[in-house]
C-alpha positions in Angstrom: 141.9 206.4 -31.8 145.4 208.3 -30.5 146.8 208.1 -27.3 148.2 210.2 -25.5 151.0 209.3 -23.1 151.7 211.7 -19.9 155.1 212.4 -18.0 155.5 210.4 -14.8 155.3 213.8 -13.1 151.9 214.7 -14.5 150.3 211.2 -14.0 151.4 211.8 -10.1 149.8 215.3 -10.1 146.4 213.8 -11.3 145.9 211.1 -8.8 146.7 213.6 -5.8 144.1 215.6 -7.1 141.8 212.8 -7.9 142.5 212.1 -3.9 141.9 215.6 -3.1 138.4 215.5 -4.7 137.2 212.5 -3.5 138.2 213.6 -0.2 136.1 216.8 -0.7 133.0 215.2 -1.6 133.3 213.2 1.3 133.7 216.2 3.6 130.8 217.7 1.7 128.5 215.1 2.2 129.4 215.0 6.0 128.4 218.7 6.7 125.5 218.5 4.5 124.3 215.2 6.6 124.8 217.5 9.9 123.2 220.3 8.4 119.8 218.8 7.7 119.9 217.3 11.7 120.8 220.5 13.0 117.8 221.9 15.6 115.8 224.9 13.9 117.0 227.9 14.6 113.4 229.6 14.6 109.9 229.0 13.6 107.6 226.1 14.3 109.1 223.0 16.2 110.2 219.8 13.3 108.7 216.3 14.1 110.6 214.1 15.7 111.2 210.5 15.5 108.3 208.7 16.9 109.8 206.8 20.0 109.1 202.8 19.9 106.2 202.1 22.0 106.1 200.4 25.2 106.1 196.6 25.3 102.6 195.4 26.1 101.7 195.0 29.8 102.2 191.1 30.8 100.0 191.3 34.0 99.5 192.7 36.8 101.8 195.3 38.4 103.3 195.0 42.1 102.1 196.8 45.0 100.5 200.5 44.2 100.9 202.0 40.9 100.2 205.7 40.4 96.9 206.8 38.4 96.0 210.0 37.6 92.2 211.6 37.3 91.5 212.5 34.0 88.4 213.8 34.3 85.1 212.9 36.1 81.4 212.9 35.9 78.4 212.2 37.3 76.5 209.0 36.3 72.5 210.2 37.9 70.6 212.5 38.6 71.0 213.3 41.8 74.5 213.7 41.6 75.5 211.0 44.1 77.4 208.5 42.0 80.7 209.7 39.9 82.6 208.2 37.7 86.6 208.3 37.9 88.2 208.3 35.1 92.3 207.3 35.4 95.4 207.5 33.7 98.6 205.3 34.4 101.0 208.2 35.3 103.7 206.0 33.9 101.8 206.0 30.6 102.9 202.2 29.7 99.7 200.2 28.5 97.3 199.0 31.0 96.8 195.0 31.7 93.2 193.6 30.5 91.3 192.8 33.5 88.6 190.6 33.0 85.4 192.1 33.2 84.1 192.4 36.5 87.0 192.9 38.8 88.0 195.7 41.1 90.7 197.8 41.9 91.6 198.5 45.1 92.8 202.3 46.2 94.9 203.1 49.2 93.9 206.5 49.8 95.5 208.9 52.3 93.4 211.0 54.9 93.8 213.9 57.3 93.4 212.3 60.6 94.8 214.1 63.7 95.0 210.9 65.9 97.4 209.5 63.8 101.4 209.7 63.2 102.2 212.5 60.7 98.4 213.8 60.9 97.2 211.4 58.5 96.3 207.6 58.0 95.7 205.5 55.0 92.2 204.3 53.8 92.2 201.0 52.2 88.6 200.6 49.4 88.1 198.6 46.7 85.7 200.0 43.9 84.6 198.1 40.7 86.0 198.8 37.5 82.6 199.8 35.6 83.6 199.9 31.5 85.0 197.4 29.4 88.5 196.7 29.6 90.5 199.5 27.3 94.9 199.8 26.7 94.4 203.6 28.0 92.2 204.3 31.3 90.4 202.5 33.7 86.8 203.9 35.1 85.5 203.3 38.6 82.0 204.9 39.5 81.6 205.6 43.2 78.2 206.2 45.4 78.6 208.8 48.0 77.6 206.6 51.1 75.3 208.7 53.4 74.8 207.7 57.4 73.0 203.8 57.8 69.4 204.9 57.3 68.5 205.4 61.1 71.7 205.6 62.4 72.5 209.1 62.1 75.4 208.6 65.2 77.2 206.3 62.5 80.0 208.2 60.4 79.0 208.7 56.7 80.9 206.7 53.9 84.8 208.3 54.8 86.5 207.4 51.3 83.4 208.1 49.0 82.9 210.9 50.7 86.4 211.8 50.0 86.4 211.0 46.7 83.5 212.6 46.1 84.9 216.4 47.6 88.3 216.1 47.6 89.4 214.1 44.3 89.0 215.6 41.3 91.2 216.2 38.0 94.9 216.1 38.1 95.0 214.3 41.1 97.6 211.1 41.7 95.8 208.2 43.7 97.4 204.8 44.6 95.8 201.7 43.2 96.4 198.5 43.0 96.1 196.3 40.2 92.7 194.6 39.4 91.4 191.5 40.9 88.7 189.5 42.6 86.8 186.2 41.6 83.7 188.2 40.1 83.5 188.2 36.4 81.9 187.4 33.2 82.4 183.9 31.6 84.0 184.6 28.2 81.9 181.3 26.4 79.4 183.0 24.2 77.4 180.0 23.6 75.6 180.8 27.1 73.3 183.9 27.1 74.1 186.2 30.1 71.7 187.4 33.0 73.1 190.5 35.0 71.5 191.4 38.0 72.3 195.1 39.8 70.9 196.6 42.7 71.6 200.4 43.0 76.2 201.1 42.5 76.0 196.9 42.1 75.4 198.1 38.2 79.0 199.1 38.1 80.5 195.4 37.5 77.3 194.9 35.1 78.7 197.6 33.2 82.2 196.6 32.9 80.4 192.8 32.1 78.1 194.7 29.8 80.2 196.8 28.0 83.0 194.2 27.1 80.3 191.3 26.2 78.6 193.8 23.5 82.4 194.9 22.0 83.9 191.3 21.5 80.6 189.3 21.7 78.0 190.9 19.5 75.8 187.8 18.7 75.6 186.7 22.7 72.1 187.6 24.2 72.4 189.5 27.7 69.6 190.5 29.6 70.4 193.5 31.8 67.9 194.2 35.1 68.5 196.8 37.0 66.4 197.8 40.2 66.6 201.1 42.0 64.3 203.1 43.7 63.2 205.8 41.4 65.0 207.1 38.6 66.8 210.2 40.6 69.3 206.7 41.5 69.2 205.4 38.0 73.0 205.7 37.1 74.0 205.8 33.3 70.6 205.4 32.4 71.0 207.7 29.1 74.0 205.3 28.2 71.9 202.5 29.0 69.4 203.2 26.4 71.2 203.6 24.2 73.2 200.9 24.0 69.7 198.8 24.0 69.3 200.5 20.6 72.2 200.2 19.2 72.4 196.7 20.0 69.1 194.0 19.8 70.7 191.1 21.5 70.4 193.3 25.0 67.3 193.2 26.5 67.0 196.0 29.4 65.3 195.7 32.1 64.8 198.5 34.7 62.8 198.2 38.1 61.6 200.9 39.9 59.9 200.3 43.5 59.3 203.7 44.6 58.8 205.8 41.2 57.8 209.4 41.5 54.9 211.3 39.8 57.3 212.4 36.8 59.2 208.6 36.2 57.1 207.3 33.1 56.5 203.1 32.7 57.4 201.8 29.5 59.8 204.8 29.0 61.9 205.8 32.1 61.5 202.2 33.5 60.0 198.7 32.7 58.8 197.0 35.5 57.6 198.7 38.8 58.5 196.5 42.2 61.9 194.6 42.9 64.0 192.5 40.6 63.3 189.4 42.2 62.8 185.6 41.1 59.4 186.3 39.7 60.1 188.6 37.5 63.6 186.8 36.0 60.7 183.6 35.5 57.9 186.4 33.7 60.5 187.6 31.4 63.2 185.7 30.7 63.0 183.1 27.5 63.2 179.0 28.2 66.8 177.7 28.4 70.3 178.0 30.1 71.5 181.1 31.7 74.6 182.3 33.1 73.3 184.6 36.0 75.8 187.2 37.6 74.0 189.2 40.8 75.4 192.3 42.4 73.7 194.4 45.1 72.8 195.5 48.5 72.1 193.1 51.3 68.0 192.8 51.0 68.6 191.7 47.5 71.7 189.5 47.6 69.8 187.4 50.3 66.8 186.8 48.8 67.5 186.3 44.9 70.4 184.4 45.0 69.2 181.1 46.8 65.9 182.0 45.3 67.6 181.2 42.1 68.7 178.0 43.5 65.2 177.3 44.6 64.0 178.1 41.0 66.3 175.0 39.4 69.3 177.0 38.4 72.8 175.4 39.0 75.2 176.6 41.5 78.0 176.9 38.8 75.6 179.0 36.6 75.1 181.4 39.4 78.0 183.9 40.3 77.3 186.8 42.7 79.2 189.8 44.5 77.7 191.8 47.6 78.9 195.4 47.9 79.9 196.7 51.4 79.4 194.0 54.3 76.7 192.1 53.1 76.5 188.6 53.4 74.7 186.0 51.0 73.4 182.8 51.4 75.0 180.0 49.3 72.8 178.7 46.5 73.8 175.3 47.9 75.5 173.7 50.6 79.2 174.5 50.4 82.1 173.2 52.7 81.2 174.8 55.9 84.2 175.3 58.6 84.4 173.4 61.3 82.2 174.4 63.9 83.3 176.0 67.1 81.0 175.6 70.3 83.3 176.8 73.4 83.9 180.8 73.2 87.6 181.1 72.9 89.9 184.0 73.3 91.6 186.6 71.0 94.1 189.0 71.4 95.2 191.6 69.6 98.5 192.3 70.7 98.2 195.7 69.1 95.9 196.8 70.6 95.9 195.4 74.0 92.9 194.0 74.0 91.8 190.1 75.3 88.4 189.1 73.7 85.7 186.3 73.8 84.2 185.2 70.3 82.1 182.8 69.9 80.2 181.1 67.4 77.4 184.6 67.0 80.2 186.6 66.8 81.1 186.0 63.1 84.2 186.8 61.3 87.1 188.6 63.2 86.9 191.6 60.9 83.5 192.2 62.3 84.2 191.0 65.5 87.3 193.2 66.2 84.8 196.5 65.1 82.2 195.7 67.6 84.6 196.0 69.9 86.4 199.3 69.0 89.6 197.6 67.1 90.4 199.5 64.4 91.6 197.1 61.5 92.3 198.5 57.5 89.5 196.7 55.6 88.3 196.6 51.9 86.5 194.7 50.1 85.5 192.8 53.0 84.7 189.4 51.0 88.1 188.0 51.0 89.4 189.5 47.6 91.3 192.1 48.1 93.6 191.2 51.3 93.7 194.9 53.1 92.6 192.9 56.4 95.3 190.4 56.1 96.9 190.8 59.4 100.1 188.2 61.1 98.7 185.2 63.0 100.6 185.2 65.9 99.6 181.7 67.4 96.6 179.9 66.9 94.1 178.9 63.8 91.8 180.8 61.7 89.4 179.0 59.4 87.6 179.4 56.0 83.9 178.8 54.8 85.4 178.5 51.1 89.0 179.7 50.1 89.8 183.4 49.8 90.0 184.8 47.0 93.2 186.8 47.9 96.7 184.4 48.4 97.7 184.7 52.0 100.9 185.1 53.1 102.2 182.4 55.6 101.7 183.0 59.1 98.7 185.8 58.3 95.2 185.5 57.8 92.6 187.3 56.4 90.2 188.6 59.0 87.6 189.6 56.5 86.5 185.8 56.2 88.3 184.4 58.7 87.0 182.5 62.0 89.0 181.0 65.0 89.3 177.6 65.4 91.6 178.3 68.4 92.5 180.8 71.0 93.8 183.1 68.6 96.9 185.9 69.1 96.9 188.5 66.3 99.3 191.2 65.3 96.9 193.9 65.2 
């Protein structure tokens, strides 16, 4: 093959322009690489790079956190019991609670007596679906006047909720909590126990034990006093159909002409003992019981009195009731001398003794206005500074207490007493 051999001056003039072109087709690429990022000028917006996700939630959040209503609806047919459904305004994933469990809402009120023409309501409502990454649900009962009692205020934050919150709307919750839930061991088949809005819990207990659990029996009873009160009863059958491991069982004890046996409802009467022993098979249960006062005081130390363990029995009153333990527990030390409490607040000096009960009731009777919620210990809205003196427990709280405070929920003096509020 000839070669060819070039001037010096030529072979200079080719690398330059060898240079030259590279460089080019570097410039080239450059705009081209700018050009396809550039924003459209016109037409329909491009897709944009999805945005990395949020790191899972770790637990529970501090303080309030800010949920917004998604939407609503009513769970019966009297149109008395609504279900909230909320949205982390933050949009980062919620925390699982554990089926059960509460949240607790600090809801703001006109009030024309107060600073600023407004105070702060402090409720705690049951989380009543499974737990889910996206929303929580509450279902709340609009609380009419004690039945007579028509002097006595009507429920102030249900009533609120019920008329004033509605889609769009930012509440203030706390994150979920309380001593009231489901035990995860499948091998032990599950008895839940409602008595009107105490279904909501069973529903949360309910709905997470038929997602993750699907070969545990659960046997759902459910009293209420006609089926106008029946709450998700169209989601309730069908969930019995979809699923044969849940046996439902639905009490009536004051049906109306139109509720049908057998169809609308399965037993007529109250859930009580004798009905758990007609129906349920032989064997080991784990029994969870939720409802109003009547109920809570009968059926759970009837269980007791039936044979069933204390630790298989696990129970939640709504509202102030109070329940008898299924056995003896660690009582607190008795007090027989009346003994004074002040609440330096409020500039009042007080007697309680022993009848009085706990200072959360004791401090109403008299007029004292104290921010209460869940009114069993869990959710700490009554915790208030102890100022001198000691308070005393039946069984620990469910909510840590700050030192020097106590909760007055729960609480009883074992001393003169001085309180903050």
């Amino acid at each position: 093959m000839p070669s060819f051999n070039l001037p010096p001056t030529s072979a200079s003039q080719l690398l330059a322009w060898i240079l030259l072109a590279l460089l080019l087709q570097v410039a080239l690429g450059a705009g081209l690489a700018l050009w396809r990022r550039r924003p459209a000028a016109a037409g329909p917006a491009q897709p944009a790079f999805m945005a990395a996700p949020p790191a899972p939630s770790t637990g529970a959040w501090p303080g309030t956190r800010a949920f917004r209503v998604a939407s609503r609806q009513y769970e019966d047919a009297a149109g008395t019991q609504c279900s909230f459904y909320l949205e982390p305004v933050d949009g980062a994933p919620l925390p699982e609670f554990k089926p059960g469990q509460f949240l607790t809402f600090a809801l703001p009120m006109p009030d024309a007596s107060a600073p600023g023409g407004q105070r702060t309501v402090t409720r705690c409502y049951s989380l009543s679906d499974r737990p889910l990454p996206t929303h929580y649900r509450i279902t709340v009962k609009r609380v009419p006047a004690p039945p007579g009692e028509p002097a006595w205020p009507p429920g102030v934050a249900s009533h609120h909720l019920h008329d004033q919150v509605h889609a769009g709307d930012v509440l203030q919750v706390r994150a979920p909590g309380g001593r009231f839930f489901i035990d995860p061991d499948p091998a032990v088949p599950v008895v839940l126990v409602a008595g009107g809005i105490g279904i909501t819990p069973m529903m949360s207990m309910l709905g997470w034990c038929l997602a993750t659990q699907p070969g545990r029996p659960v046997h759902l009873y459910y009293g209420v006093r006609h089926g106008g009160e029946q709450a998700f009863k169209t989601a309730l059958a069908q969930l019995a159909a979809d699923h044969p491991q849940l046996t439902l069982n639905v009490a009536y004890s004051r049906p109306r002409p139109e509720d049908r046996q057998g169809v609308d409802y399965q037993h007529a009467g109250h859930v009580d003992v004798a009905l758990l022993r007609g129906t349920l098979p032989h064997g080991r249960h784990q029994f969870y019981v939720c409802g109003p006062a009547a109920m809570m005081d009968t059926l759970v130390p009837g269980l007791a009195e039936w044979g069933v363990p204390a630790a298989d029995i696990d129970h939640e009153a709504f509202g102030p009731a109070a329940v008898r333990r299924p056995t003896a527990q660690p009582a607190a030390p008795t007090v027989a001398a009346a003994l004074q409490v002040r609440f330096e607040r409020s500039g009042r000096t007080l007697d309680w003794d022993a009848q009085a009960g706990n200072l959360l009731d004791f401090a109403e009777r008299h007029g004292i206005e104290v921010e209460s919620g869940c009114r069993s210990g869990g959710c700490g809205s009554c915790e208030t500074r102890l100022l001198s003196g000691s308070v005393s427990y039946a069984e620990p709280p469910d909510h840590d207490i700050a030192p020097g405070h106590c909760l007055l929920c729960v609480g009883r003096p074992q001393s003169a007493l001085v309180l903050e509020a």
